[in-house]
C-alpha positions as CSV (number, residue, x, y, z in Angstrom):
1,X,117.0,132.3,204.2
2,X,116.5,132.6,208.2
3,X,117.1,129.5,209.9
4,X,119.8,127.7,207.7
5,X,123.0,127.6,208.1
6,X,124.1,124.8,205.6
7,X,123.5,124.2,201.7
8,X,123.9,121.2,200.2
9,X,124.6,121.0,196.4
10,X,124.2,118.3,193.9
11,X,126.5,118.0,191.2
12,X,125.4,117.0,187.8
13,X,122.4,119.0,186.2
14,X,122.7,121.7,189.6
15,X,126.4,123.1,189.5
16,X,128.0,120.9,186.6
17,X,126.5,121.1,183.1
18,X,126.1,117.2,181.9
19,X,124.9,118.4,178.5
20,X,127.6,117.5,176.2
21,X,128.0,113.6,178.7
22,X,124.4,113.2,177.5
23,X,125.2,113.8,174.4
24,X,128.0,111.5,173.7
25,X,126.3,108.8,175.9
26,X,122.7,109.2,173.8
27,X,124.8,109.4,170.4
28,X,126.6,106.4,171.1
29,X,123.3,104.4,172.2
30,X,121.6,105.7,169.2
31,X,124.5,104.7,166.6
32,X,125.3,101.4,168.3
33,X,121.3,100.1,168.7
34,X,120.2,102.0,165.2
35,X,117.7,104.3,166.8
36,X,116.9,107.9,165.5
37,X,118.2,110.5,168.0
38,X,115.0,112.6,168.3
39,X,113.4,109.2,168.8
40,X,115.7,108.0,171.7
41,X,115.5,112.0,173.3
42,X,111.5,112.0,173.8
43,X,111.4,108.7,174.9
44,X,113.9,110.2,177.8
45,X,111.8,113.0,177.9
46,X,108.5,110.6,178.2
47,X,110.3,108.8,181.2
48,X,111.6,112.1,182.7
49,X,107.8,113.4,183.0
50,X,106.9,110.2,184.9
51,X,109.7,110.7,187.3
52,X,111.6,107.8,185.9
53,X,115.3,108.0,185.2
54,X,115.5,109.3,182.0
55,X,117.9,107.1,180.5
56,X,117.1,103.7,181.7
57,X,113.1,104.6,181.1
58,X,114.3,105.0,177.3
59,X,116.4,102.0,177.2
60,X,113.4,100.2,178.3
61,X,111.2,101.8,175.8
62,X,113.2,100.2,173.1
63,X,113.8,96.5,174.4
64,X,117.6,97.3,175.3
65,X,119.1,95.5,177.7
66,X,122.3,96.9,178.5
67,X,123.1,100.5,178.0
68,X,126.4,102.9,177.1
69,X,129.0,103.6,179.8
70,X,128.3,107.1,181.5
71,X,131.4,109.3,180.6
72,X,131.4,112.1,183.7
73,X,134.8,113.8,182.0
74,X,132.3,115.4,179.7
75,X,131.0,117.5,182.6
76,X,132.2,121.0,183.5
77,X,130.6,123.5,186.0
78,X,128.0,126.0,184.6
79,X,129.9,129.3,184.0
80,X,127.9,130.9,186.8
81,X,128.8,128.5,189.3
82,X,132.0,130.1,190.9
83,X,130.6,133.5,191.4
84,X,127.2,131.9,193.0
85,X,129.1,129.7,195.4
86,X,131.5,132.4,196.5
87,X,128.4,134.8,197.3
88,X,127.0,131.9,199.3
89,X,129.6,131.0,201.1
90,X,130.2,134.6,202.9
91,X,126.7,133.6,204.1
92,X,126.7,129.8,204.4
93,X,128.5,126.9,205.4
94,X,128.5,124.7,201.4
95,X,128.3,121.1,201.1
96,X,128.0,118.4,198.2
97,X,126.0,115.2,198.7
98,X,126.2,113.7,195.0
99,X,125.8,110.5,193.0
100,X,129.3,110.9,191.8
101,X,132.5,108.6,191.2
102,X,135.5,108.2,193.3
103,X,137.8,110.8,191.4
104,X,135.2,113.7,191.8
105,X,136.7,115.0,195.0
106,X,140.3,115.1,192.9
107,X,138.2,116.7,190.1
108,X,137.1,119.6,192.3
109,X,140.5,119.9,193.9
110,X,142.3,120.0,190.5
111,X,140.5,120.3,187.5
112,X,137.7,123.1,188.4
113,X,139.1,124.2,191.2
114,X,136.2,124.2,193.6
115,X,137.3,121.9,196.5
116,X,137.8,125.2,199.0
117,X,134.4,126.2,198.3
118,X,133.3,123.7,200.0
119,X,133.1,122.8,203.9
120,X,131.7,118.8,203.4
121,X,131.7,116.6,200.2
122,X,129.5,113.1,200.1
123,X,130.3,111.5,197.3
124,X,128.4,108.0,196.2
125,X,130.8,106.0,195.3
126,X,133.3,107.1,198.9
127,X,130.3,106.2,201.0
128,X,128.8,103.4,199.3
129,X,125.7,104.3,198.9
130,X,123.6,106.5,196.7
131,X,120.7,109.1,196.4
132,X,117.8,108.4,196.6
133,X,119.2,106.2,199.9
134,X,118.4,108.4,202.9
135,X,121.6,107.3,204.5
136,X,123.9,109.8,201.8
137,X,122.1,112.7,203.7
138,X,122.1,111.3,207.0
139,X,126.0,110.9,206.3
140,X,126.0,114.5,205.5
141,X,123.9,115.8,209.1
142,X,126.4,113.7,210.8
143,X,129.6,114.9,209.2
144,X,128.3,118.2,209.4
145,X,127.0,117.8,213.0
146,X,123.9,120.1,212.5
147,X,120.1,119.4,212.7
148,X,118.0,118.8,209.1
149,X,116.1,121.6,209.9
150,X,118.9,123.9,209.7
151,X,120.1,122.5,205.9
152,X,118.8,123.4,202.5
153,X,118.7,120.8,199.9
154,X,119.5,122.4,195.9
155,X,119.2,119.7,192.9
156,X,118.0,119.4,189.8
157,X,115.9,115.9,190.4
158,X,112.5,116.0,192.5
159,X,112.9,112.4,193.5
160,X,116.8,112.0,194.3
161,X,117.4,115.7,195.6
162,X,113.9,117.1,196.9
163,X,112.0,114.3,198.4
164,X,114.5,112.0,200.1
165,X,115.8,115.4,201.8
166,X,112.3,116.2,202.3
167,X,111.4,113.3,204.5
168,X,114.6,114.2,206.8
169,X,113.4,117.8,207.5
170,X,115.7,119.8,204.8
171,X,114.2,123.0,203.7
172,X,114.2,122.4,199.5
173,X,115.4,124.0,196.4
174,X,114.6,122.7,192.9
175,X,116.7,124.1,190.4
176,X,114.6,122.9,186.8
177,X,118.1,122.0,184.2
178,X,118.5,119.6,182.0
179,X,116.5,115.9,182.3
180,X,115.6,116.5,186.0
181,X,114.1,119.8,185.3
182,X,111.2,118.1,183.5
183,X,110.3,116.2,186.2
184,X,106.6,116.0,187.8
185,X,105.5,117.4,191.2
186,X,103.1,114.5,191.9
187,X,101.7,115.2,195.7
188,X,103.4,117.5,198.9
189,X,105.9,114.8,199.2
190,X,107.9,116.5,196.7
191,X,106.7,119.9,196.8
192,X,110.1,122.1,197.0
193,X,109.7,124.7,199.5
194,X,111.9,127.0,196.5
195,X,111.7,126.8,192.2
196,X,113.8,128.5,190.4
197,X,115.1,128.1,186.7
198,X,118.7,128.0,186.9
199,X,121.7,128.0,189.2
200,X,122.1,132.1,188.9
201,X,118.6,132.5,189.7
202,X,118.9,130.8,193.5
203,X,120.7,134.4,194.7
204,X,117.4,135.7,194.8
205,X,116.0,133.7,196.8
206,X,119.2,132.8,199.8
């Protein structure tokens, strides 16, 4: 795309699959509180499509309090992430900003790999602060030392990927996976200036 120079990723639900994370952490809410699964999954569904977090909208739905421990070593990159971030990056400068926990940068270094594909990492839990909180993507400009209208925003989530990024000048991408995929558009606010599918399908399109 003309104009930008930097791409900023998201993690979970953009390049990493959380699929089988969801699953263990939804099993384990469903087998510990005595809720049918299918139950549990459309009432994360139902929150999703109100552009609520999926998870916590559920727990609410059923008058729970306190919810199961998120287990990120369930998460692995999408098997088409390498080859789409190496095709970008003979084009781009790559970045992350992610909700994340502190041992995602060793993660990426060690476990997938991934840490040279990428020129700047903000990770949440490093910083202090998390999306939707403008300041993770002012971090980023600054680190990066370029202009918001020179960046591209790609998540899966409307309201902690598109919009906040939107409101700084980043040009958009909304990739539709997993919960954040079934998010709503409400109003231009979080219109993404690019839809696509899936991660593969962004190589089209930059």
């Amino acid at each position: 795309m003309n104009g930008i120079d930097w791409l900023f990723f998201d993690l979970g639900g953009t390049l990493f699959d959380e699929t089988a994370a969801w699953d263990d952490r939804i099993q384990r809410t469903c087998q510990k509180h005595g809720i049918p699964e299918a139950d549990f999954r459309s009432a994360m569904q139902q929150a999703a499509a109100k552009n609520k977090h999926e998870y916590r909208g559920a727990l609410e739905k059923f008058g729970i309090n306190f919810g199961e421990k998120w287990n990120a070593e369930h998460i692995t990159p999408y098997p088409e992430a390498r080859q789409v971030l190496e095709t970008l990056k003979t084009r781009y400068k790559l970045g992350i900003i992610a909700n994340q926990p502190l041992n995602t940068r060793k993660r990426m270094a060690e476990e997938w790999k991934f840490a040279d594909m990428f020129d700047l990492m903000i990770i949440s839990e490093e910083v202090g602060f998390s999306k939707p909180d403008s300041l993770l993507f002012r971090e980023a400009l600054y680190k990066a030392q370029v202009n918001a209208e020179r960046c591209m925003m790609i998540g899966d989530k409307l309201t902690n990927d598109i919009l906040p990024a939107k409101v700084l000048g980043f040009k958009t991408l909304w990739i539709r996976q997993e919960w954040g995929g079934l998010q709503t558009i409400t109003d231009d606010s979080m219109r993404p200036d690019i839809t696509v599918d899936s991660l593969g399908e962004i190589l089209r399109y930059l």
